[in-house]
C-alpha positions in Angstrom: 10.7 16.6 -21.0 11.1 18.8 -24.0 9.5 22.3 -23.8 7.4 24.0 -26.9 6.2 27.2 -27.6 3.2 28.3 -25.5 3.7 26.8 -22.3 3.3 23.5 -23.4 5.4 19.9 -22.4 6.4 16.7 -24.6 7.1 13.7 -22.2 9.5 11.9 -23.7 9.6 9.2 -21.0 7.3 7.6 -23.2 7.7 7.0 -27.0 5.9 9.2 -29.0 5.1 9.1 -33.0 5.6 11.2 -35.9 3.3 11.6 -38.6 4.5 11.7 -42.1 2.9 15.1 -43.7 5.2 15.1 -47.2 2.9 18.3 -49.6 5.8 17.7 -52.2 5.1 16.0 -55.5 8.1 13.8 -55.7 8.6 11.7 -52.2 9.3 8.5 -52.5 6.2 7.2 -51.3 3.4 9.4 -50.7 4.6 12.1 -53.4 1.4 14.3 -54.7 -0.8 12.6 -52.4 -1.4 16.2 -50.0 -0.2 19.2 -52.4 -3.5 21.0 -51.6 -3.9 22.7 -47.9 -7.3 20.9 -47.5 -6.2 17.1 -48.0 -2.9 18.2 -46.3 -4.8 19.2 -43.2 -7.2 16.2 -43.5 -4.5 13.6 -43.8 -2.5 15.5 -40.7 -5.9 15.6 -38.4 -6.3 11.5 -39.2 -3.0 11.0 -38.3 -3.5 12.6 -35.0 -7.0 10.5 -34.5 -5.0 7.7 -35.1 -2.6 8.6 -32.2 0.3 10.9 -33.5 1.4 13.1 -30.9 3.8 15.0 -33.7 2.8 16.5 -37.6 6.0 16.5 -39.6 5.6 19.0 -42.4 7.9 18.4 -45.4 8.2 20.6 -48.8 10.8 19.1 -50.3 11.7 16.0 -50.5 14.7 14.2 -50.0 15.0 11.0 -51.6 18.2 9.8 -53.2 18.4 11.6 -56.1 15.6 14.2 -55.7 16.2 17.7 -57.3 17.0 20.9 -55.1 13.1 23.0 -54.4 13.7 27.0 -54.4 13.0 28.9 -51.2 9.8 30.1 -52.3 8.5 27.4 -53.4 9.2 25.4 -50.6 7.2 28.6 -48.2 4.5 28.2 -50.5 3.9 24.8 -49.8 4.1 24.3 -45.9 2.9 27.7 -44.9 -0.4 27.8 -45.7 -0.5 24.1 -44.6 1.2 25.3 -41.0 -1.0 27.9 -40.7 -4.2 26.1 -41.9 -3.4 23.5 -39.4 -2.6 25.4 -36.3 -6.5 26.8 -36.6 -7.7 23.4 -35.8 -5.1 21.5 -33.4 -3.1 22.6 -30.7 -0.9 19.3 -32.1 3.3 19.3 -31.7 4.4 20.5 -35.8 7.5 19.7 -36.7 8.9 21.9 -39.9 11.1 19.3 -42.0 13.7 21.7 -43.7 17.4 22.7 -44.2 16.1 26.5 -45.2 16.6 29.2 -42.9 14.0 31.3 -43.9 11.3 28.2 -43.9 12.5 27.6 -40.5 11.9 31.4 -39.0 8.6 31.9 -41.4 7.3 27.9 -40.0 7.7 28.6 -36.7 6.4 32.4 -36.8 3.0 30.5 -38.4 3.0 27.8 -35.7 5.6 25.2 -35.7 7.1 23.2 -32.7 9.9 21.9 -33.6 12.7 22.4 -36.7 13.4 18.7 -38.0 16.4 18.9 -40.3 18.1 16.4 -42.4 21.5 18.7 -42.3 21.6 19.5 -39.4 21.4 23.0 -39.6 24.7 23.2 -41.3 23.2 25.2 -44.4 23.5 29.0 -44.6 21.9 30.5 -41.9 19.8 27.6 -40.4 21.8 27.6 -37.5 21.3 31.4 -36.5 17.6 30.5 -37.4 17.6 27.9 -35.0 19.3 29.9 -32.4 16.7 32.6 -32.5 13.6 30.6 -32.8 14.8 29.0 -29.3 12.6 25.9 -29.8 13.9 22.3 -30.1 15.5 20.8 -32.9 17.0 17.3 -34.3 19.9 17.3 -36.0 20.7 14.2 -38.3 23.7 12.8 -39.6 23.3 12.2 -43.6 26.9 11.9 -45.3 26.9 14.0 -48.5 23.5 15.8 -50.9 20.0 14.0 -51.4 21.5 14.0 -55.1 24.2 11.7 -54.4 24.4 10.5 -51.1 23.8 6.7 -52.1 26.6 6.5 -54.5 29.1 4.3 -53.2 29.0 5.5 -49.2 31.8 4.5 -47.4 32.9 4.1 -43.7 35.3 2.5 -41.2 32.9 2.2 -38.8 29.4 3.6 -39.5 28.2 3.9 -36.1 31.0 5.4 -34.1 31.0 7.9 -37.1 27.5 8.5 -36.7 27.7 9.3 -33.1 31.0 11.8 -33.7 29.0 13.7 -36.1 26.4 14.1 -34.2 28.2 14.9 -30.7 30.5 17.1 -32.7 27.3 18.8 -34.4 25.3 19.6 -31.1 28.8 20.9 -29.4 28.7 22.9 -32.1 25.0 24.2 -31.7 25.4 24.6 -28.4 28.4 26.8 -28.5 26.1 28.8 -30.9 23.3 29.0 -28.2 21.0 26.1 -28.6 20.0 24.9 -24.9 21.3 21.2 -24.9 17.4 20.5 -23.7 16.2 21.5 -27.0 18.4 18.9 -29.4 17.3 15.4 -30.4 19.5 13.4 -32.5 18.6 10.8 -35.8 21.2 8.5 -37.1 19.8 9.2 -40.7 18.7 5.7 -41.7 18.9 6.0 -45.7 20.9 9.3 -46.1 24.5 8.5 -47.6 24.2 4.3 -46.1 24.5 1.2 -48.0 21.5 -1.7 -46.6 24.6 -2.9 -44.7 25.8 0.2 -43.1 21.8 0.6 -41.8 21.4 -2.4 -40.4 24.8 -2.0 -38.2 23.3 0.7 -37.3 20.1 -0.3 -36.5 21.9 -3.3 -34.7 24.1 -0.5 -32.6 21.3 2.1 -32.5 21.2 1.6 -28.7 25.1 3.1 -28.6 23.6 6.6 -29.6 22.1 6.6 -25.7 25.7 7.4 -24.5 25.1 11.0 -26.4 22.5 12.0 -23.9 20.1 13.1 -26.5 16.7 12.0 -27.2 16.7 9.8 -30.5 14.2 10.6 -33.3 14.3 7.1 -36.0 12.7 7.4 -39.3 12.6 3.9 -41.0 9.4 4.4 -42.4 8.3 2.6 -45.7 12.4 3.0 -46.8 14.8 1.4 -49.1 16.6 -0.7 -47.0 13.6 -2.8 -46.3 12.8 -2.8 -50.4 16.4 -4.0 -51.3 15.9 -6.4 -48.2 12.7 -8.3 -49.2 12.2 -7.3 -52.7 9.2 -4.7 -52.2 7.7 -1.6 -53.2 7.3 1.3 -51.1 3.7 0.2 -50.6 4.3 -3.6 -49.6 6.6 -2.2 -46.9 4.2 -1.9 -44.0 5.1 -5.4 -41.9 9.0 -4.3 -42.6 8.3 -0.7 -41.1 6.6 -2.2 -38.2 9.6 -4.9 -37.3 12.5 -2.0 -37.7 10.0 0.4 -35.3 10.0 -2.0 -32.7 13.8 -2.8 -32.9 14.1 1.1 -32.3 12.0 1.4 -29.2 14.0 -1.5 -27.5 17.0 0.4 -28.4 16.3 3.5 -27.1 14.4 5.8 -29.5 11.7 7.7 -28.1 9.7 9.6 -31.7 9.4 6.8 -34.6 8.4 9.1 -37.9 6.5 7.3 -40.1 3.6 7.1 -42.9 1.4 4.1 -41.0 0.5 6.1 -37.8 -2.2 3.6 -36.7 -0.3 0.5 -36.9 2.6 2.0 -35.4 1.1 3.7 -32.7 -0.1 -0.2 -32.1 3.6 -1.6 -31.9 4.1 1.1 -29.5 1.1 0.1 -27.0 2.4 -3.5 -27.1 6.2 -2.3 -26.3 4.7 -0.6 -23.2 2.5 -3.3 -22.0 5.6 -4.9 -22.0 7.9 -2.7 -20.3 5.1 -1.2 -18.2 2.4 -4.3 -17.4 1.6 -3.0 -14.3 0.6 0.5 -15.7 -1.8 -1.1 -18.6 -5.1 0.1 -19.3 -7.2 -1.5 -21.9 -8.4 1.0 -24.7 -11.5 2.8 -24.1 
């Protein structure tokens, strides 16, 4: 169980999914599409008629090779968006940054949950983090957005996966994080070669032996595209096959941009697991 701000409970005995909600004009696949609060909103609330159980706000985006977004700039495009959607839904938001101050101002307009790529190793995050007291994932990306896909290299990309990210949540909890508030993400995409993230998808299920629950974002990505030899937007039965393969590994929140179609691969996984339990929908 993972507790939120007002009282409220996230099972995750079950797998839950995470809507994509990028208001950034660059992302590598839905860039531009929800820079206005209105369309942001709209697109969030579908999502959530679709079956998210999670909004993942993003302001900047962090494709290989995307460009640093100032502070204010980044507030100016998930606030309003936080705020505007907290009105209308009592849904889980997740704040996607490595910004201290977007973290604090996010979750002082309504966020959940502080998603970040860095694992709140920039300046101040973790302090942030620390007095927000709300949960967090931490994920392991080896060097910047601007260069993390040149040449990566390691002896074993799984087992160092895992040390970062034991090492990392030691560290936050030294630093006063309650161990029940941490999910981990192996980072599919940040700083990997297609090899390295399909060893890792292979040996996703080692991650378990952390203890944490495991977020996966495979959503639409690159690995798929170099793969198959498809655009971001061809990318769909791909995204579908790699969510699977994460819930029979272990992870419990799949992010992704086809919320509909995932939340579908998720029913079947359950039937599966659970056929006793199975309802047919309403």
């Amino acid at each position: 169980m993972l507790s939120l701000p007002r009282g409220r409970i996230l099972d995750l005995t079950i797998p839950h999914v995470m809507g994509i909600l990028n208001v950034t004009p660059d992302s590598f696949s839905d860039g531009g599409q929800h820079n206005e609060v209105d369309s942001a909103v709209k697109r969030a609330l579908t999502m959530l008629e679709q079956g998210a159980t999670i909004i993942d706000i993003g302001g900047e985006s962090t494709r290989p090779g995307a460009s640093d977004v100032l502070e204010q700039e980044e507030l100016a495009r998930v606030i309003p968006v936080i705020k505007a959607l907290r009105k209308q839904s009592d849904c889980v938001i997740s704040i996607d940054t490595s910004k201290a101050a977007v973290m604090t101002a996010a979750v002082h307009a309504g966020a959940d949950i502080i998603n970040d790529v860095r694992a709140l190793q920039e300046p101040g995050a973790l302090q942030a983090a620390v007095a927000a007291d709300i949960p967090v994932c931490l994920m392991h990306m080896k060097g910047q957005p601007r260069s993390m896909q040149t040449a990566p290299h390691y002896d074993d990309v799984t087992s160092q996966v895992c040390e970062f990210l034991e090492h990392r949540a030691n560290q936050c909890i030294e630093a006063g994080i309650k161990p029940e508030h941490i999910m981990i993400d192996p980072g599919f995409g940040f700083g990997k070669s297609l090899q390295h993230n399909y060893q890792l998808l292979a040996q996703l299920d080692k991650l378990q032996n952390l203890g944490y629950p495991i977020l996966t974002g495979l959503s639409r990505k690159s690995m798929f595209g170099q793969l198959l030899n498809r655009p971001a937007d061809e990318r769909l039965s791909a995204s579908l096959a790699g969510a699977l393969i994460c819930l029979q590994k272990g992870a419990v929140i799949l992010r992704v941009h086809d919320v509909q179609q995932t939340v579908d691969v998720v029913r079947v996984h359950e039937a599966t697991c659970n056929p006793l339990q199975t309802q047919p929908a309403v």
